[in-house]
GUNUGU-337349 format. One record per residue (C-alpha): residue number from 1; residue in three letters; x, y negated, z. Coordinates in steps of 0.02 Angstrom, whole numbers, plus 50000, padded with zeros to 5 digits. Each point is the difference from the previous one (the first is absolute). Layout:
BEGIN
(NUM; 'ALA'; (X; Y; Z)),
...
***
This chain:
BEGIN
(1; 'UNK'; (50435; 47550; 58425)),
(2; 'UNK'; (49890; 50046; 49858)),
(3; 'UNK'; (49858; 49921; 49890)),
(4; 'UNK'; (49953; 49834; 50008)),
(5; 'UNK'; (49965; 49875; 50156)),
(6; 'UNK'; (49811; 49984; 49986)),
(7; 'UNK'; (49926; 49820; 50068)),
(8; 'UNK'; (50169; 49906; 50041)),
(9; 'UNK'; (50086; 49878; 49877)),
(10; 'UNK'; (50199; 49986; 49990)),
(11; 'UNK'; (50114; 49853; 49975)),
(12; 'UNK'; (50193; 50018; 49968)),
(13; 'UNK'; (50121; 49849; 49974)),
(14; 'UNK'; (50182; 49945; 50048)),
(15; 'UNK'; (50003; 49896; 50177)),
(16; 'UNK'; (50144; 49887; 50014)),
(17; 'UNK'; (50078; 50015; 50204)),
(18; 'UNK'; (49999; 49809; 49982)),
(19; 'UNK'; (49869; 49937; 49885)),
(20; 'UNK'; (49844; 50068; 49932)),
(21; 'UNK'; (49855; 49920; 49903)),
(22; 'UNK'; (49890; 49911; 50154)),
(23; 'UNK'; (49828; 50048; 49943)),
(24; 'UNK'; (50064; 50191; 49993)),
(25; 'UNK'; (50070; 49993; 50160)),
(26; 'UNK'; (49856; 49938; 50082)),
(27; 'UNK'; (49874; 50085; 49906)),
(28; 'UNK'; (50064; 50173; 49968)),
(29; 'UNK'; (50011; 50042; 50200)),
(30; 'UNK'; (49817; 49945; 49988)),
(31; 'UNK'; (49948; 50129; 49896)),
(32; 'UNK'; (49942; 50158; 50093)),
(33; 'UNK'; (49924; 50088; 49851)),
(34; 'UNK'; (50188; 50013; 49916)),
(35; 'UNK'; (50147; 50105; 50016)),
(36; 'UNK'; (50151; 49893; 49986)),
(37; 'UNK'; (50165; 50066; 49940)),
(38; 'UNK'; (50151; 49870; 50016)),
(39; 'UNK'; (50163; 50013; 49920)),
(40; 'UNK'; (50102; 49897; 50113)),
(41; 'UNK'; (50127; 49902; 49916)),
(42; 'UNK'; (50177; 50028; 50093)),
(43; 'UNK'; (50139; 49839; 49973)),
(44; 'UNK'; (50094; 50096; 49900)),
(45; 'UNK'; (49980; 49961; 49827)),
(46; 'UNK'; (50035; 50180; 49904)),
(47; 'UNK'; (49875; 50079; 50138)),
(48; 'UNK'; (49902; 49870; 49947)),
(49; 'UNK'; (49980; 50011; 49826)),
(50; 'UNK'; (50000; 50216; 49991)),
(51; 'UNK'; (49829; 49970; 50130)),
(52; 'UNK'; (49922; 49867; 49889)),
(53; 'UNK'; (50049; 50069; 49835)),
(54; 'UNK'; (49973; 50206; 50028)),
(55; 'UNK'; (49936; 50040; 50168)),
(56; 'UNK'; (49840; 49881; 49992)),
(57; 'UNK'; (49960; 50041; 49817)),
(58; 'UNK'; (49986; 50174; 50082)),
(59; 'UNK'; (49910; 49987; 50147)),
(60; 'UNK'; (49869; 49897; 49904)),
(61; 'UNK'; (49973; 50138; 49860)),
(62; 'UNK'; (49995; 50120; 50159)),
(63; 'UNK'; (49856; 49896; 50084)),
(64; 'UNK'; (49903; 49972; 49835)),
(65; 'UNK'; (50016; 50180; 49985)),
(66; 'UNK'; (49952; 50052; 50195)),
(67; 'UNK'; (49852; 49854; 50013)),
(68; 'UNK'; (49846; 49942; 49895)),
(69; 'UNK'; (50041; 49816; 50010)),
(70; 'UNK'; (50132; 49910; 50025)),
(71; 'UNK'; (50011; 49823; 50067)),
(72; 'UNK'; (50155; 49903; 49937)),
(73; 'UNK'; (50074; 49818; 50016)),
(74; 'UNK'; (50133; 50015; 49830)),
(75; 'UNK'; (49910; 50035; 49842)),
(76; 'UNK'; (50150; 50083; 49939)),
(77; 'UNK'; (49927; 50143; 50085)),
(78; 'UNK'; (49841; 50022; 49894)),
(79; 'UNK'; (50104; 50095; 49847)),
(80; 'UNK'; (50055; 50131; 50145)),
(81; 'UNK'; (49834; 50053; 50046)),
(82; 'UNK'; (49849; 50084; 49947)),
(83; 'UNK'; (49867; 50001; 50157)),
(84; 'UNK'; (49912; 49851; 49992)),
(85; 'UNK'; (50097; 49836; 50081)),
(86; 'UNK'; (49937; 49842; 50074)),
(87; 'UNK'; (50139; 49867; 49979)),
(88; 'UNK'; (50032; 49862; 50105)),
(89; 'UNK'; (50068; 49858; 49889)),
(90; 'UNK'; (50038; 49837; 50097)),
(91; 'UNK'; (50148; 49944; 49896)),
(92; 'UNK'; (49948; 50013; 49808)),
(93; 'UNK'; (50111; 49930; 49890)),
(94; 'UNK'; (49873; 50057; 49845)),
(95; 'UNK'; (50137; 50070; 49891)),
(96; 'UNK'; (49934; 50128; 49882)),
(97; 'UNK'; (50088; 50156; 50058)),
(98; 'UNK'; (49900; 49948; 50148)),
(99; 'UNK'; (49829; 49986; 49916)),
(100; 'UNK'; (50020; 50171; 49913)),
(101; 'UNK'; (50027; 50082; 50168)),
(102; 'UNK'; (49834; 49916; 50072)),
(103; 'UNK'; (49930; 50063; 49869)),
(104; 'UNK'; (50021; 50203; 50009)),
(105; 'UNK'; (49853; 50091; 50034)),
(106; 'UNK'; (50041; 50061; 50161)),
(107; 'UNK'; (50009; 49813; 50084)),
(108; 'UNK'; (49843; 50005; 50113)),
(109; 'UNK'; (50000; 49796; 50034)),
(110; 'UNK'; (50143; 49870; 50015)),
(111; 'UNK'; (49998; 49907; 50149)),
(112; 'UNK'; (50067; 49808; 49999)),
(113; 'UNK'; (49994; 49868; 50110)),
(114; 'UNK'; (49913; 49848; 49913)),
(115; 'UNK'; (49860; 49994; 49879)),
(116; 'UNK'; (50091; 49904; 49888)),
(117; 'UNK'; (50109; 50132; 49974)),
(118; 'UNK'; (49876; 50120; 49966)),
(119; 'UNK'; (49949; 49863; 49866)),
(120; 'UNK'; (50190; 49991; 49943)),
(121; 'UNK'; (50013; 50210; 49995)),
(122; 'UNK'; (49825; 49997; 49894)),
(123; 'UNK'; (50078; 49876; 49880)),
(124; 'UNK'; (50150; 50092; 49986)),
(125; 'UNK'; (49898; 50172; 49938)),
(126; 'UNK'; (49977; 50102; 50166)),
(127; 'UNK'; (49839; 50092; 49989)),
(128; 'UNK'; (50019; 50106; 50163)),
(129; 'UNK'; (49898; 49942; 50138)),
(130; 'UNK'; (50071; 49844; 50090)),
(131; 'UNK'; (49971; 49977; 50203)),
(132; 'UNK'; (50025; 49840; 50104)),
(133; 'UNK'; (50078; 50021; 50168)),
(134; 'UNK'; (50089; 49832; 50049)),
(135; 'UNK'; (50160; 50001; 50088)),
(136; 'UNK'; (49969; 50004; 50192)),
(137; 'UNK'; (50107; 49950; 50151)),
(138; 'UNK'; (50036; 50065; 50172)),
(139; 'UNK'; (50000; 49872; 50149)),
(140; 'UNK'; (49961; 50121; 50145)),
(141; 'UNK'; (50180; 50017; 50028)),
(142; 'UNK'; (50051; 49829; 50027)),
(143; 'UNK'; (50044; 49980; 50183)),
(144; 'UNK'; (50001; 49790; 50064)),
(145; 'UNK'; (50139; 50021; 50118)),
(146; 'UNK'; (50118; 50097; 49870)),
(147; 'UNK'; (49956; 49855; 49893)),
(148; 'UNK'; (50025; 49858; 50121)),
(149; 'UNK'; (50181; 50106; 50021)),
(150; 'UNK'; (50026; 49981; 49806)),
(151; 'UNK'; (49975; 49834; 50007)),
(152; 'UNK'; (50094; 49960; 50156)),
(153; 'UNK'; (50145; 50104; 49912)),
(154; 'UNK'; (50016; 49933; 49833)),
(155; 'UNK'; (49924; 49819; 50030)),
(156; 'UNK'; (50023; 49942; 50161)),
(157; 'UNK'; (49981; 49817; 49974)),
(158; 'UNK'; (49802; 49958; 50048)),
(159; 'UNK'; (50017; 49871; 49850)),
(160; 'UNK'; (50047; 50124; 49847)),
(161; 'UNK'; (49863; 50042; 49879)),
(162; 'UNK'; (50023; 50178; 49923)),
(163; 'UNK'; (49992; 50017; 49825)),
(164; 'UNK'; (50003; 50220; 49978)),
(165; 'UNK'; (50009; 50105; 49833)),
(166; 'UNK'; (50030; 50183; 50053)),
(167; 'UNK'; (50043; 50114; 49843)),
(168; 'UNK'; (50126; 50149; 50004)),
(169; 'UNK'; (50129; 49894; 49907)),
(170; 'UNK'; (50058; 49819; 49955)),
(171; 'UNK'; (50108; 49978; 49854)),
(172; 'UNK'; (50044; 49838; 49881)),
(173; 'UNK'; (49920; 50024; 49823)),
(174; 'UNK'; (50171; 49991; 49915)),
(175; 'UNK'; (50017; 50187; 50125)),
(176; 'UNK'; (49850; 50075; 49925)),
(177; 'UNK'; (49964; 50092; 49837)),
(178; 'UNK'; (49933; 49850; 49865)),
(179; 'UNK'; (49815; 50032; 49972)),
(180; 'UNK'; (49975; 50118; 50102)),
(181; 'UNK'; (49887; 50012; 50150)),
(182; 'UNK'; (50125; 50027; 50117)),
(183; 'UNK'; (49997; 49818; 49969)),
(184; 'UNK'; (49873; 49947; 50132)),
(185; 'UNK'; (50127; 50024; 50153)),
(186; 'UNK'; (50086; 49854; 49913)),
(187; 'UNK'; (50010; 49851; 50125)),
(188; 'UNK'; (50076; 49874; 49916)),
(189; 'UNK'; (49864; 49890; 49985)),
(190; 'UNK'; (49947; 50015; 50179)),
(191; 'UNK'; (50166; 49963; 50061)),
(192; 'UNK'; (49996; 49844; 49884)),
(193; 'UNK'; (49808; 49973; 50063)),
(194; 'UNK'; (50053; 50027; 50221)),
(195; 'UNK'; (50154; 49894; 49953)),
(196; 'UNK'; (49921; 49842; 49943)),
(197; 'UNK'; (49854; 50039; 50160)),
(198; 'UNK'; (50147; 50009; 50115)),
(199; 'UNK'; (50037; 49830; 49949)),
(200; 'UNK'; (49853; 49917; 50019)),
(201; 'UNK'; (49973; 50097; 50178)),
(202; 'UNK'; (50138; 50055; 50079)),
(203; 'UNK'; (49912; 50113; 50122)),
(204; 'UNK'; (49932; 50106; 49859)),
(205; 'UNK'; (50124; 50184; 50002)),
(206; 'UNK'; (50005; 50146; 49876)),
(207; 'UNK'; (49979; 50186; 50050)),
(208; 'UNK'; (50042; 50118; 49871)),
(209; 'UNK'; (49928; 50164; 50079)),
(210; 'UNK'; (50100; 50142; 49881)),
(211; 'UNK'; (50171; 50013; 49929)),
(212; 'UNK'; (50098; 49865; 49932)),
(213; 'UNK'; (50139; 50039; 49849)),
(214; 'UNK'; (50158; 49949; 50047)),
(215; 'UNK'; (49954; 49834; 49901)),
(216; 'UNK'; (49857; 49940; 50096)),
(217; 'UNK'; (50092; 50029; 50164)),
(218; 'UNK'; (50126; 49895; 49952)),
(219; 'UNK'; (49875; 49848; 49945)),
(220; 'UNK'; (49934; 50050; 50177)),
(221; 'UNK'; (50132; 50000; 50101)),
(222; 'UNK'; (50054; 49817; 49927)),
(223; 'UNK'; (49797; 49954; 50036)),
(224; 'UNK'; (49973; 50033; 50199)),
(225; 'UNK'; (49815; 49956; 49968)),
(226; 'UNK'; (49999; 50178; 49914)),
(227; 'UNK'; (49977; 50140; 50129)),
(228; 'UNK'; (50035; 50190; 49906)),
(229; 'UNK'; (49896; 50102; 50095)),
(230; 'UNK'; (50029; 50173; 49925)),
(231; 'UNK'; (49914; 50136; 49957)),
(232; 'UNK'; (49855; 50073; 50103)),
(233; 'UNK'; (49893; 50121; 49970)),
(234; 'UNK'; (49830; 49993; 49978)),
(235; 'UNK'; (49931; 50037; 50176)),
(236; 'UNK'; (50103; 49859; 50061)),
(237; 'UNK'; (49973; 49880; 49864)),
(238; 'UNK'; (49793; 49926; 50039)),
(239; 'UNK'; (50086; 49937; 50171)),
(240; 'UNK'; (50134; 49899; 49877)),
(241; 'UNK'; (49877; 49907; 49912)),
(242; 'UNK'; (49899; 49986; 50130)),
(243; 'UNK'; (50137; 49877; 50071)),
(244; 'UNK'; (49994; 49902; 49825)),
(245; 'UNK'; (49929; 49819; 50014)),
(246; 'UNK'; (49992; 49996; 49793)),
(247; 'UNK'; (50000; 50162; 49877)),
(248; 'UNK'; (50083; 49981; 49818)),
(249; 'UNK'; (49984; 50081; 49846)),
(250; 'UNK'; (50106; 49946; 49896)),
(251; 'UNK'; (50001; 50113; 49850)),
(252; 'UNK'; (49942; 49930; 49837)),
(253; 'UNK'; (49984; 50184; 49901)),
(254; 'UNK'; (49832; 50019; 49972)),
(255; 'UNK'; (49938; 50176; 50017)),
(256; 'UNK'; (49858; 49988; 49900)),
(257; 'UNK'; (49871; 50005; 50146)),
(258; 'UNK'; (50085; 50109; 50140)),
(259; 'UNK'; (49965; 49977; 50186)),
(260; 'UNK'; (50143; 49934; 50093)),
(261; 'UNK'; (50018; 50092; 50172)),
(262; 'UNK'; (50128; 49886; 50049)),
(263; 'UNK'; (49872; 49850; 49975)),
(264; 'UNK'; (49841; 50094; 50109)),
(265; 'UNK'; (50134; 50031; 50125)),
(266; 'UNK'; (50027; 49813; 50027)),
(267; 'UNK'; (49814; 49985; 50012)),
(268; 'UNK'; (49949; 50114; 50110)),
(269; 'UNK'; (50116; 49933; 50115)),
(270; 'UNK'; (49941; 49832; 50002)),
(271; 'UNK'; (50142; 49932; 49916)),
(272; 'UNK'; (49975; 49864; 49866)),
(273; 'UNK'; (50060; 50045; 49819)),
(274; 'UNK'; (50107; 49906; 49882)),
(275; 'UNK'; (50040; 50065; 49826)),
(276; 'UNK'; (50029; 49965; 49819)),
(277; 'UNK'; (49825; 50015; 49876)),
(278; 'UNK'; (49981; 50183; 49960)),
(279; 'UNK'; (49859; 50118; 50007)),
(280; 'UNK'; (50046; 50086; 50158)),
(281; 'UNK'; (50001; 49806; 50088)),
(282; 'UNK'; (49793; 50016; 49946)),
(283; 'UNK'; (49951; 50074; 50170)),
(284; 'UNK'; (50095; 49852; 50090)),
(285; 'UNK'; (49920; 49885; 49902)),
(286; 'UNK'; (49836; 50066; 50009)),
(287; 'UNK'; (50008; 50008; 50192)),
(288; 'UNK'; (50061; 49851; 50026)),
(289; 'UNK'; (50140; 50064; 50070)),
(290; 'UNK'; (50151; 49925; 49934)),
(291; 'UNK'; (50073; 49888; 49846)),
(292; 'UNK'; (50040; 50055; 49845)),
(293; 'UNK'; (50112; 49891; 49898)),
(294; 'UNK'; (50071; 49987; 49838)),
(295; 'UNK'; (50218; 49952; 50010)),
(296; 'UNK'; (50121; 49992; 50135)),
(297; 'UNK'; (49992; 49827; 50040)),
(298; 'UNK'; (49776; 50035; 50034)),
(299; 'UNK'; (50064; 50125; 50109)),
(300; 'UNK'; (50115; 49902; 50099)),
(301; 'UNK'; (49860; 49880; 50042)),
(302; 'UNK'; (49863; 50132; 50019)),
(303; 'UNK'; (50128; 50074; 50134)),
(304; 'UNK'; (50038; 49833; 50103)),
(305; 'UNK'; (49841; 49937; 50004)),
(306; 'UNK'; (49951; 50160; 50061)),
(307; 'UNK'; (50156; 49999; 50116)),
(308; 'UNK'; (49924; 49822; 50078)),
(309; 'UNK'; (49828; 50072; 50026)),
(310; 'UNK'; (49979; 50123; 50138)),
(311; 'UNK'; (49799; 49963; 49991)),
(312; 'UNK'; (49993; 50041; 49815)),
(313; 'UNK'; (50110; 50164; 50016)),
(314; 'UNK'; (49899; 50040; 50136)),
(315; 'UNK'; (49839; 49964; 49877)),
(316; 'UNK'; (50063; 50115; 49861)),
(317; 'UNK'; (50047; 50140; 50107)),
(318; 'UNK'; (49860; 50017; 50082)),
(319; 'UNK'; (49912; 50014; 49822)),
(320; 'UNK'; (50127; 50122; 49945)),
(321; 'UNK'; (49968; 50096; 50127)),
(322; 'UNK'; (49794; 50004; 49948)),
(323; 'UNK'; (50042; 50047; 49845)),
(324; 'UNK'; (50104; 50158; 50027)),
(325; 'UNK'; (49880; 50056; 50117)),
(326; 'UNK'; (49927; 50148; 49865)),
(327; 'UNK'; (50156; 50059; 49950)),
(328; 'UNK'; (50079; 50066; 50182)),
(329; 'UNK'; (50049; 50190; 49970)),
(330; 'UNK'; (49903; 50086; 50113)),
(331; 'UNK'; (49831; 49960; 49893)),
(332; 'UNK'; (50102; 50007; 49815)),
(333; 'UNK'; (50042; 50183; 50043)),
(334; 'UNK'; (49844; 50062; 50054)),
(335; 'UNK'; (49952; 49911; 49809)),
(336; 'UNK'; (50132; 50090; 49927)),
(337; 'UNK'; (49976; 50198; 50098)),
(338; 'UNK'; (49812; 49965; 49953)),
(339; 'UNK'; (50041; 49980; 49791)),
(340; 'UNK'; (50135; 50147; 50013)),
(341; 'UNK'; (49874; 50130; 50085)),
(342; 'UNK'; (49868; 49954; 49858)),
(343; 'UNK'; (50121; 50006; 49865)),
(344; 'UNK'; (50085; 50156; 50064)),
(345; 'UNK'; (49806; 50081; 49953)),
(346; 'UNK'; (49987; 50000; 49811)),
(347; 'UNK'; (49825; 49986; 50008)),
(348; 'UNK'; (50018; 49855; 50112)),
(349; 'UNK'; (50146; 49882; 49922)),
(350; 'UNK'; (49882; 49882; 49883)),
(351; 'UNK'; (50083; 49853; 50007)),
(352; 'UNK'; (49940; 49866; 50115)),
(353; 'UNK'; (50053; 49807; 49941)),
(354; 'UNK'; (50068; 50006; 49808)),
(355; 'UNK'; (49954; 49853; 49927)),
***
């Protein structure tokens, strides 16, 4: 083919056979108006890193080249391309090689997911214009019976309360690079946190919906109140939490105003949040839809009394559930397809909310 693609957007990015960023994976399908190019990552490593480190750099020059925008979800991108480029930025982690790419010329907008990040990105010198499209959820899947089965499967005592974190991975700090971010599938502290619970209610059980180092599996195999669930992927996972009596978040990292997925998840299933004090508990707390707490031994007590009050689980659900009703997919996307067509158009793409 020859010339450009007139009216059509592109997107190009790495997708993992296992594990792929959720709001991509729900969103990009979403999006009729682009032309999605995935390098799927094999197992092996050296495959691997030859497709992340040569082939995409290449197929993104080739799209900025072949289309007149280009929607991406890695700013790294930006510095390949000259057409003009919307970017999707739900995890910032406002570093300044990441500032200076926001900033080229030929960045249309920058989408994020919270307006106090916008706030944070303005602080931080980004002049492009700056979009708000929250993080959404999608609950249409969930079938009762396959999550009746769950629970019949993995908790088959009527008495056990389910305390659920899903995440792809569950490591002990000590496993985990120091400082890092990687630091927030720590779970220490919440297996400190369920531990003391346990005690005060033995009914209360532990799914950990991912995979477990070798580590954790061995605290939870000498813990049969700890059920290891494994990985599932993402159009199984809604019916998981849907058979949650109690969600946790127990990361303490704060991200500087990013939207937890993991924490609209819980909510839009109905299922009462409990989570250390950080900025992405503020839509929990807002709601009314869970505790936050400050220390383990808060959370141990937020999470039995909780475990002893069906009524008040039921309460908080039900308000969770309120609260993520604007942020379901299916309207987001329509949202997002709307901003891309009229910033695709030059003459169009002023930008909307910038403050």
């Amino acid at each position: 083919m020859t010339g450009r693609t007139k009216n059509r957007i592109a997107w190009a990015g790495a997708w993992h056979y296992a594990h792929n960023n959720p709001r991509q994976e729900e969103l990009l399908p979403r999006l009729s108006n682009v032309d999605r190019y995935y390098v799927h990552l094999p197992p092996f490593w050296p495959v691997r890193g030859i497709l992340r480190r040569i082939w995409l750099p290449l197929l993104v020059r080739w799209i900025g080249v072949r289309y007149p925008m280009v929607y991406t979800t890695d700013w790294r991108q930006i510095r390949m391309l000259r057409c003009r480029v919307v970017c999707d930025h739900d995890d910032p982690v406002f570093s300044a090689p990441e500032i200076d790419a926001l900033n080229l010329p030929n960045v249309a907008a920058v989408v994020v997911t919270t307006d106090l990040v916008r706030r944070n990105l303005r602080k931080a010198g980004v002049r492009a214009p700056i979009e708000v499209i929250p993080q959404g959820v999608a609950v249409g899947r969930v079938d009762p019976e396959r999550v009746r089965l769950i629970r019949q499967k993995y908790s088959p005592a009527a008495k056990e309360v389910v305390v659920g974190l899903h995440q792809p991975h569950f490591e002990y700090s000590s496993e985990l690079p120091p400082g890092s971010v990687e630091q927030m599938y720590a779970v220490d502290r919440l297996l400190e946190a369920v531990s003391l619970a346990h005690g005060k209610d033995p009914h209360l059980v532990l799914w950990l919906v991912g995979r477990p180092s070798t580590r954790v599996a061995a605290f939870a195999a000498d813990h049969p109140w700890i059920r290891l669930i494994g990985y599932r992927p993402r159009t199984a996972l809604m019916e998981f939490v849907s058979a949650f009596d109690i969600g946790v978040y127990p990361r303490t990292l704060d991200l500087k105003g990013r939207s937890s997925v993991k924490v609209l998840e819980y909510m839009a299933c109905g299922v009462p949040v409990v989570g250390f004090q950080v900025d992405e508990m503020r839509l929990v707390s807002d709601g009314g839809a869970g505790i936050a707490v400050d220390g383990v031994a808060a959370f141990a007590e937020a999470l039995a009394a909780l475990a002893k009050n069906p009524g008040r689980r039921k309460q908080m659900g039900a308000r969770g559930k309120r609260a993520a009703l604007p942020c379901h997919w299916d309207s987001l996307s329509r949202t997002y397809r709307d901003l891309l067509d009229r910033l695709s158009d030059p003459a169009g793409g002023k930008e909307g909310g910038t403050a």
